[in-house]
C-alpha positions as CSV (number, residue, x, y, z in Angstrom):
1,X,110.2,-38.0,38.5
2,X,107.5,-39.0,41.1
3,X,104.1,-37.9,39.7
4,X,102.4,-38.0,43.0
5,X,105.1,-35.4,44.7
6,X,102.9,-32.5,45.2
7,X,105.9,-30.2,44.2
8,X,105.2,-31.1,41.0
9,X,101.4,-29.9,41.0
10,X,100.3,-26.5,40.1
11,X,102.6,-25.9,37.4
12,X,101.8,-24.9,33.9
13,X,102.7,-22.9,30.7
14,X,102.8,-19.6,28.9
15,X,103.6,-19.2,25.2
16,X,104.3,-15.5,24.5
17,X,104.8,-13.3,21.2
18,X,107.3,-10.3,21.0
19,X,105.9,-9.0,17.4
20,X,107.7,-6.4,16.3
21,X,107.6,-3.9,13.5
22,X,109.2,-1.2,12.1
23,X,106.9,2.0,11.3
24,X,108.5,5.2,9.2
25,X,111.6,4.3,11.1
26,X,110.1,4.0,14.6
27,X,110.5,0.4,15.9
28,X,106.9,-0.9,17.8
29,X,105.8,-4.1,19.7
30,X,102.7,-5.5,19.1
31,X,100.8,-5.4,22.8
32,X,97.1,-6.5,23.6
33,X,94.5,-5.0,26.5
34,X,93.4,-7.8,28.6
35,X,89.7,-8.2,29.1
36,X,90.3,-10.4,32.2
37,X,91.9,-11.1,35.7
38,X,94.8,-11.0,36.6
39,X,96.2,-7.9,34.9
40,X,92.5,-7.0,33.6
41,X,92.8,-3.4,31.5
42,X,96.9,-4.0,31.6
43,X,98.6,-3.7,28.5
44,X,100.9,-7.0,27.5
45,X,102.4,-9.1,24.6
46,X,100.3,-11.5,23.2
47,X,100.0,-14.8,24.1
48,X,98.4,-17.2,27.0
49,X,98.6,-20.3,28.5
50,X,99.2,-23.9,26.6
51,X,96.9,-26.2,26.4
52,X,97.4,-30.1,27.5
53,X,97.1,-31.1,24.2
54,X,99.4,-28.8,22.3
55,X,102.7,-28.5,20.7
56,X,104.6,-24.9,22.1
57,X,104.4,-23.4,18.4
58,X,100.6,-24.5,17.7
59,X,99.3,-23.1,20.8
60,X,101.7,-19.7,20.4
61,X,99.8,-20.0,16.8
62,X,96.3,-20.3,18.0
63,X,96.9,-17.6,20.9
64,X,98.1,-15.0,18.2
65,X,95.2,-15.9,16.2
66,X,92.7,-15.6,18.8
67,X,93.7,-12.6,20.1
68,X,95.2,-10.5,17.2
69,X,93.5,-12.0,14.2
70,X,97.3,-12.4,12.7
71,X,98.1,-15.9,10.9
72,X,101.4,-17.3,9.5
73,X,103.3,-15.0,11.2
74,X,107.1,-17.1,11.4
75,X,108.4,-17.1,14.9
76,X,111.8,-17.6,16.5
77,X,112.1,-19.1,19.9
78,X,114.1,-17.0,22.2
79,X,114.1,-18.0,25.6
80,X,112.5,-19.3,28.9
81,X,111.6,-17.1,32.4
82,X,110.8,-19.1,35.0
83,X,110.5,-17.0,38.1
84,X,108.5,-19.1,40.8
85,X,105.9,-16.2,40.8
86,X,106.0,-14.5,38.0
87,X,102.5,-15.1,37.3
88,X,100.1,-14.3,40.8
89,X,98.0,-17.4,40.1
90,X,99.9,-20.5,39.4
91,X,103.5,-21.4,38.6
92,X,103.7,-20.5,35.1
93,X,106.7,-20.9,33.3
94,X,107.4,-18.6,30.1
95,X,108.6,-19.8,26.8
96,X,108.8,-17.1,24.6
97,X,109.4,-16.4,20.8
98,X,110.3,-13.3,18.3
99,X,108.0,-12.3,15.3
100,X,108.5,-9.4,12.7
101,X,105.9,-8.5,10.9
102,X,104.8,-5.5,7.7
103,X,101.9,-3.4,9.7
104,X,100.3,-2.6,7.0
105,X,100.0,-6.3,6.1
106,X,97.5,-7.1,9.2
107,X,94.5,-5.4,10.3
108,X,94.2,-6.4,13.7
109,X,91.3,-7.6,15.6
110,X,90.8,-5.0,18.7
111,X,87.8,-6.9,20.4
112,X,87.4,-10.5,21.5
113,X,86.5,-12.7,24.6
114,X,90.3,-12.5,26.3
115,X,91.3,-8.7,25.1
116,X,89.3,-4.8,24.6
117,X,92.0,-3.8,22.3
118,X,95.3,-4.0,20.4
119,X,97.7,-1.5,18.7
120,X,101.0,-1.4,17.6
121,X,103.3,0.4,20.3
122,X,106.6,2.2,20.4
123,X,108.9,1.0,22.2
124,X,110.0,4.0,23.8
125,X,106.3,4.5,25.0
126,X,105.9,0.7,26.5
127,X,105.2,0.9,30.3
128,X,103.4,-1.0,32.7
129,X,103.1,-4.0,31.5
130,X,101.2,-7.2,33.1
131,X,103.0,-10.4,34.5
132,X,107.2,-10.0,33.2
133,X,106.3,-8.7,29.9
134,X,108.8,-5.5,30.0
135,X,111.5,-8.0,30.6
136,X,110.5,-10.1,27.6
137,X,110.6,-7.6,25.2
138,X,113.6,-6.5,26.1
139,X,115.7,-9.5,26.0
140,X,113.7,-10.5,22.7
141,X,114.7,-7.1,21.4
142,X,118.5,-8.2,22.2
143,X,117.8,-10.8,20.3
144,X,116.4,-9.7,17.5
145,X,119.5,-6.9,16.7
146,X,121.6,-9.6,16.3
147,X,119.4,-11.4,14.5
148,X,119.6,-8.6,11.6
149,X,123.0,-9.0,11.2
150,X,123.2,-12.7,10.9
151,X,120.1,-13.6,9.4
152,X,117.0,-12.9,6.3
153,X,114.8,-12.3,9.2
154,X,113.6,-8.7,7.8
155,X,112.7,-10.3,4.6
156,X,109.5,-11.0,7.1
157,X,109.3,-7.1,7.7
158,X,109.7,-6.5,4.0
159,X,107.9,-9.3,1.6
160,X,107.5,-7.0,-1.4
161,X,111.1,-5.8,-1.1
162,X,113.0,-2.7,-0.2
163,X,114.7,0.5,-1.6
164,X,118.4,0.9,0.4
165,X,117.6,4.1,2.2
166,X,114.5,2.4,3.3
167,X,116.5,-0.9,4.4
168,X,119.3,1.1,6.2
169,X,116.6,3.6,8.4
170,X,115.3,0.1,9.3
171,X,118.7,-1.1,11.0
172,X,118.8,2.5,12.3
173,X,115.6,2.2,14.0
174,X,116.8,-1.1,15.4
175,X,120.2,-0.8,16.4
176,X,120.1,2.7,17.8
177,X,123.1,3.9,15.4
178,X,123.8,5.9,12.2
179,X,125.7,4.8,9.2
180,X,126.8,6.7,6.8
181,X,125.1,5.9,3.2
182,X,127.9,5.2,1.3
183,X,129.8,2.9,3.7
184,X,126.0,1.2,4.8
185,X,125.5,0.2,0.9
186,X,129.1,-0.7,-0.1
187,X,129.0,-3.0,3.3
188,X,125.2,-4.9,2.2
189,X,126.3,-5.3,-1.2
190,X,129.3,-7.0,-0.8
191,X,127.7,-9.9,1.1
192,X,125.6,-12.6,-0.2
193,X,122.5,-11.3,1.8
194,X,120.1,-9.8,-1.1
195,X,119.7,-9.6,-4.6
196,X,118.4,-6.7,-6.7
197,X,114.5,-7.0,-8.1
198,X,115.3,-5.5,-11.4
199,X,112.5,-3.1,-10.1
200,X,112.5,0.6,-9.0
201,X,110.3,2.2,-5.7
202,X,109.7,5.5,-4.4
203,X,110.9,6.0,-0.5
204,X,110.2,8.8,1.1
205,X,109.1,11.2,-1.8
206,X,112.3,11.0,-3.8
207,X,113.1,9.9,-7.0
208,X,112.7,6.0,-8.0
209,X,115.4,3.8,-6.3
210,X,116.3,0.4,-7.1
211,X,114.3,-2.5,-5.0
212,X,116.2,-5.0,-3.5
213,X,114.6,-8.4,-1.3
214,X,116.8,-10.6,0.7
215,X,117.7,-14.1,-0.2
216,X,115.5,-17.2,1.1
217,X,118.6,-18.9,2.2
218,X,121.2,-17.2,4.9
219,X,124.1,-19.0,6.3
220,X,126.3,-17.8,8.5
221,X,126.8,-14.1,7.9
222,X,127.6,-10.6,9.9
223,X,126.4,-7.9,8.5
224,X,128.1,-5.5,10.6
């Protein structure tokens, strides 16, 4: 590499969040309003540009922060875009990461320097979106539903634990398909993917139902 090739000048970094939730079985992404150029009053997912001096998870980390309020959120890292002008000011190459979070865990901060607001979004209703940010969440979405079968990563979505009607309208919600009840619980059960509470919860109004939580440790398993 030749430091002084002015190819190499100009260039810099974006760390960005697809945050997703999963609200009385209608899947949202987290999306902020940006206070300032480029893209000011445009929606998009939250993140920003890496500082110098920072590590790719510890500036996603202080971004989120900043901007949402939300700490200790565990991300995934997903993938790279790296269209030449994909951002109109500089060459800025995305790195972006996956994040599911409970929404009624957060309360999210609506006003600071860099945004005027935040909400929780559905993602049949996301539109419009500044820099590449429709084509993030997509792919992270892709990524995410087979994340759910292979992985604990809804434990994230679910930290006190989950009735089975409320665990199978959540991969509903996410993979766009119906299972039948029966077949949905007899399949769950049968692999070493959670463990029951010993605990009862009301979903949806109905009688008590057994709560189950998923294991801490995953290793290579398909759900469906």
């Amino acid at each position: 590499m030749e430091v002084t090739n002015p190819l190499y000048k100009g260039q810099g970094i974006h760390v960005i969040a697809s945050i997703f939730t999963v609200d009385h079985g209608v899947v949202k992404v987290l999306l902020i309003k940006r206070r300032n150029e480029p893209y000011k009053d445009k929606w998009a997912l939250v993140g920003g540009a890496l500082y110098n001096n920072e590590d790719l998870d510890a500036g996603l980390k202080r971004e989120i922060k900043e901007k949402t309020g939300i700490e200790n959120i565990p991300l995934t890292l997903v993938d790279v875009h790296g269209k030449v002008h994909r951002s109109p000011v500089m060459r800025m190459v995305a790195v972006s990461y996956l994040g599911v979070i409970d929404i009624n865990k957060v309360n999210l901060l609506k006003d600071t320097i860099k945004t005027s607001n935040a909400t929780w979004t559905p993602l049949d209703e996301v539109s419009d979106l500044a820099y590449d940010h429709a084509e993030i969440i997509d792919s992270t979405f892709e990524k995410l539903k087979h994340m759910i079968l292979s992985s604990n990563i809804l434990a994230n979505l679910f930290p006190d634990g989950f009735t089975m009607p409320e665990i199978q309208k959540t991969y509903e919600a996410i993979l766009g398909i119906k299972f039948d009840r029966r077949n949905f619980r007899r399949k769950l059960l049968s692999l070493d993917l959670i463990e029951d509470t010993g605990e009862t919860q009301v979903f949806d109004g109905r009688k008590p139902a057994k709560l189950y939580r998923f294991k801490d440790k995953i290793d290579d398993i398909n759900v469906f």
